[in-house]
C-alpha positions as a Markdown table, in Angstrom:
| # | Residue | x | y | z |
|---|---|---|---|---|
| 1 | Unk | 0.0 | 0.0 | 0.0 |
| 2 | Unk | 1.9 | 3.0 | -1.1 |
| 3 | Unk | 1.3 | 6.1 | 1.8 |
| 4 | Unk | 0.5 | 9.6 | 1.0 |
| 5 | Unk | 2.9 | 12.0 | 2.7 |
| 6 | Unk | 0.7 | 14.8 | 5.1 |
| 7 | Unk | 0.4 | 17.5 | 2.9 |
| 8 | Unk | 2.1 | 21.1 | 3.8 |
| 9 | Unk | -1.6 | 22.6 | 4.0 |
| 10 | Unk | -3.7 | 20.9 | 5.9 |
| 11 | Unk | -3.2 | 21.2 | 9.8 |
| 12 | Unk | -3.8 | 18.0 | 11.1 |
| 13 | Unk | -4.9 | 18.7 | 14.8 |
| 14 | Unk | -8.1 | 17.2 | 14.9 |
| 15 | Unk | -9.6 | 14.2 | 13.9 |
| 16 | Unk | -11.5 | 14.9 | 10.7 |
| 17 | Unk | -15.5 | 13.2 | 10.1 |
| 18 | Unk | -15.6 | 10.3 | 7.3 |
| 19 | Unk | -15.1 | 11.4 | 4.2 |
| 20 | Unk | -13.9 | 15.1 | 4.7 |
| 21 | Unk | -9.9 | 14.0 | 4.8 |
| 22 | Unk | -10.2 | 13.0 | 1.2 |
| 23 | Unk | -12.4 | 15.9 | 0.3 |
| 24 | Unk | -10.1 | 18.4 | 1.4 |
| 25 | Unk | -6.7 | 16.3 | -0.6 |
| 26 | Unk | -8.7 | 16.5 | -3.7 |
| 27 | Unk | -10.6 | 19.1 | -4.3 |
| 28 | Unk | -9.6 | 22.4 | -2.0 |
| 29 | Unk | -5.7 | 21.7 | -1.4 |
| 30 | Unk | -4.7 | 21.1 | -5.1 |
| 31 | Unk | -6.1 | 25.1 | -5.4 |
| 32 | Unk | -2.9 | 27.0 | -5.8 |
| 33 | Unk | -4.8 | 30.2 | -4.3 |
| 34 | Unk | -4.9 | 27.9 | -1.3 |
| 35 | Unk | -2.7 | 28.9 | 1.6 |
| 36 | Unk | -3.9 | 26.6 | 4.3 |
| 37 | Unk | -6.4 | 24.8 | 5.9 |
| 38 | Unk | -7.6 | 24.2 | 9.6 |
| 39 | Unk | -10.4 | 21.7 | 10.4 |
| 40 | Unk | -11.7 | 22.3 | 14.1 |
| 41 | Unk | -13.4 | 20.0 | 16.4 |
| 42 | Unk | -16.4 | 17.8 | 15.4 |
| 43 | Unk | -19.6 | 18.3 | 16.7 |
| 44 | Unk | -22.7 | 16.5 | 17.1 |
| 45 | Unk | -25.8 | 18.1 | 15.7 |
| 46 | Unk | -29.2 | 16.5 | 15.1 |
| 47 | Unk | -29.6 | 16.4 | 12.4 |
| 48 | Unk | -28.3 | 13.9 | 10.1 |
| 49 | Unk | -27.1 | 13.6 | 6.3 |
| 50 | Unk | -26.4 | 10.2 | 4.3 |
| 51 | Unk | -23.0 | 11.2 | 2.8 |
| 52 | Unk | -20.4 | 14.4 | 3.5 |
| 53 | Unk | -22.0 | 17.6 | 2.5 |
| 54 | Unk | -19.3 | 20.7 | 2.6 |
| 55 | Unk | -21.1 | 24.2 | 2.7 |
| 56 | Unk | -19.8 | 27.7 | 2.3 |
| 57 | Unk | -20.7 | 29.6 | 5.8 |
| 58 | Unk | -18.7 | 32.9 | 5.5 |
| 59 | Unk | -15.9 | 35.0 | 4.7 |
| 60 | Unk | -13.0 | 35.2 | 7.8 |
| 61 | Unk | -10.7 | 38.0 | 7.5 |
| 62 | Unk | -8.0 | 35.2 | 6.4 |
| 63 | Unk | -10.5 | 33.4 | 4.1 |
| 64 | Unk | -13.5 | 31.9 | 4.9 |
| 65 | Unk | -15.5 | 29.5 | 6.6 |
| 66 | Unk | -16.6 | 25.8 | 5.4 |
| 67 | Unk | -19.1 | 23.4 | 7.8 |
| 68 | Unk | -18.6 | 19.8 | 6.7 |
| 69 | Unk | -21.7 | 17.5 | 7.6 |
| 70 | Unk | -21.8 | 13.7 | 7.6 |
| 71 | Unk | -24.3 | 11.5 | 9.3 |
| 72 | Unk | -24.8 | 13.6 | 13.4 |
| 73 | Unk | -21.3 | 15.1 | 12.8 |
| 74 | Unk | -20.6 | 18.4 | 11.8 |
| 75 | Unk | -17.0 | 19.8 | 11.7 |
| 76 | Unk | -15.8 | 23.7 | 10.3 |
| 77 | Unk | -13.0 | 24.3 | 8.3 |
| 78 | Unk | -11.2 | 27.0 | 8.3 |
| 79 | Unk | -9.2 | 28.0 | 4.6 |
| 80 | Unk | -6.7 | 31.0 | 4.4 |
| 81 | Unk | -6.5 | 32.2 | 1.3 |
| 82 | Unk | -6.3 | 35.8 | -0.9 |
| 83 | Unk | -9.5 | 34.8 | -2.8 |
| 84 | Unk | -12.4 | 33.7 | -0.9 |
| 85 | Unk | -14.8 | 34.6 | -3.2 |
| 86 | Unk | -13.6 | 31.9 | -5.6 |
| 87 | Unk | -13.3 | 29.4 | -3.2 |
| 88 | Unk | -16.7 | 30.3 | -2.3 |
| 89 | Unk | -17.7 | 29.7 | -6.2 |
| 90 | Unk | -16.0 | 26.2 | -6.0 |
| 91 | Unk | -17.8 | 25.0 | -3.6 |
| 92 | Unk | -21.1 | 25.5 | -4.4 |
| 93 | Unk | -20.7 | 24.3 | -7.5 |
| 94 | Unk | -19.5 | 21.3 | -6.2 |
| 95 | Unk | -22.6 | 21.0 | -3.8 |
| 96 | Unk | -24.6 | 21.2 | -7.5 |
| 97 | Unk | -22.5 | 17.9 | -8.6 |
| 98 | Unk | -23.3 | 15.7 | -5.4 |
Protein backbone atom coordinates (compact mmCIF):
# COMPACT_ATOMS: atom_id res chain seq x y z
CA UNK A 1 0.00 0.00 0.00
CA UNK A 2 1.91 2.97 -1.13
CA UNK A 3 1.27 6.05 1.84
CA UNK A 4 0.49 9.55 1.02
CA UNK A 5 2.95 12.01 2.66
CA UNK A 6 0.70 14.80 5.10
CA UNK A 7 0.36 17.50 2.93
CA UNK A 8 2.09 21.09 3.83
CA UNK A 9 -1.62 22.65 3.99
CA UNK A 10 -3.68 20.85 5.86
CA UNK A 11 -3.20 21.22 9.77
CA UNK A 12 -3.82 17.96 11.10
CA UNK A 13 -4.93 18.72 14.84
CA UNK A 14 -8.14 17.17 14.91
CA UNK A 15 -9.60 14.15 13.89
CA UNK A 16 -11.51 14.90 10.71
CA UNK A 17 -15.52 13.22 10.12
CA UNK A 18 -15.59 10.26 7.29
CA UNK A 19 -15.13 11.41 4.20
CA UNK A 20 -13.91 15.09 4.71
CA UNK A 21 -9.86 14.04 4.84
CA UNK A 22 -10.18 12.95 1.21
CA UNK A 23 -12.44 15.93 0.35
CA UNK A 24 -10.07 18.43 1.42
CA UNK A 25 -6.72 16.33 -0.60
CA UNK A 26 -8.74 16.49 -3.67
CA UNK A 27 -10.57 19.09 -4.32
CA UNK A 28 -9.57 22.40 -2.02
CA UNK A 29 -5.73 21.68 -1.38
CA UNK A 30 -4.73 21.15 -5.13
CA UNK A 31 -6.10 25.06 -5.45
CA UNK A 32 -2.93 27.02 -5.78
CA UNK A 33 -4.81 30.22 -4.32
CA UNK A 34 -4.93 27.91 -1.25
CA UNK A 35 -2.65 28.90 1.64
CA UNK A 36 -3.85 26.62 4.31
CA UNK A 37 -6.36 24.75 5.93
CA UNK A 38 -7.63 24.17 9.58
CA UNK A 39 -10.36 21.67 10.44
CA UNK A 40 -11.69 22.27 14.09
CA UNK A 41 -13.44 19.97 16.45
CA UNK A 42 -16.35 17.82 15.38
CA UNK A 43 -19.62 18.34 16.73
CA UNK A 44 -22.70 16.50 17.08
CA UNK A 45 -25.79 18.08 15.69
CA UNK A 46 -29.19 16.51 15.15
CA UNK A 47 -29.64 16.40 12.36
CA UNK A 48 -28.28 13.86 10.12
CA UNK A 49 -27.10 13.61 6.30
CA UNK A 50 -26.40 10.24 4.28
CA UNK A 51 -22.95 11.19 2.76
CA UNK A 52 -20.41 14.39 3.49
CA UNK A 53 -21.99 17.63 2.47
CA UNK A 54 -19.31 20.65 2.59
CA UNK A 55 -21.13 24.20 2.71
CA UNK A 56 -19.79 27.68 2.29
CA UNK A 57 -20.66 29.63 5.85
CA UNK A 58 -18.67 32.88 5.53
CA UNK A 59 -15.87 35.00 4.72
CA UNK A 60 -13.05 35.23 7.81
CA UNK A 61 -10.66 37.98 7.50
CA UNK A 62 -7.98 35.24 6.41
CA UNK A 63 -10.52 33.37 4.07
CA UNK A 64 -13.46 31.86 4.91
CA UNK A 65 -15.52 29.46 6.63
CA UNK A 66 -16.58 25.76 5.43
CA UNK A 67 -19.11 23.40 7.77
CA UNK A 68 -18.61 19.77 6.69
CA UNK A 69 -21.74 17.48 7.56
CA UNK A 70 -21.84 13.74 7.60
CA UNK A 71 -24.31 11.45 9.25
CA UNK A 72 -24.83 13.60 13.39
CA UNK A 73 -21.26 15.11 12.82
CA UNK A 74 -20.59 18.39 11.78
CA UNK A 75 -17.04 19.82 11.74
CA UNK A 76 -15.83 23.72 10.31
CA UNK A 77 -12.98 24.28 8.30
CA UNK A 78 -11.21 27.00 8.35
CA UNK A 79 -9.18 27.99 4.64
CA UNK A 80 -6.66 30.97 4.38
CA UNK A 81 -6.53 32.17 1.35
CA UNK A 82 -6.34 35.82 -0.92
CA UNK A 83 -9.50 34.78 -2.78
CA UNK A 84 -12.35 33.70 -0.95
CA UNK A 85 -14.82 34.57 -3.24
CA UNK A 86 -13.63 31.90 -5.59
CA UNK A 87 -13.34 29.41 -3.20
CA UNK A 88 -16.69 30.30 -2.28
CA UNK A 89 -17.73 29.66 -6.25
CA UNK A 90 -16.00 26.17 -6.01
CA UNK A 91 -17.81 25.02 -3.59
CA UNK A 92 -21.13 25.54 -4.40
CA UNK A 93 -20.69 24.31 -7.51
CA UNK A 94 -19.53 21.26 -6.16
CA UNK A 95 -22.59 21.02 -3.77
CA UNK A 96 -24.61 21.24 -7.47
CA UNK A 97 -22.54 17.94 -8.56
CA UNK A 98 -23.29 15.70 -5.37
Amino acid sequence: MKHRARSSKIKYEHTMIPGLREFLEKEIEPLDFVKSIFPGEIKRTRGTTSGLVVRFKYLTPTGAKLLAQKSSAIQEIFIVTNEPETLKKIIINHQGTN
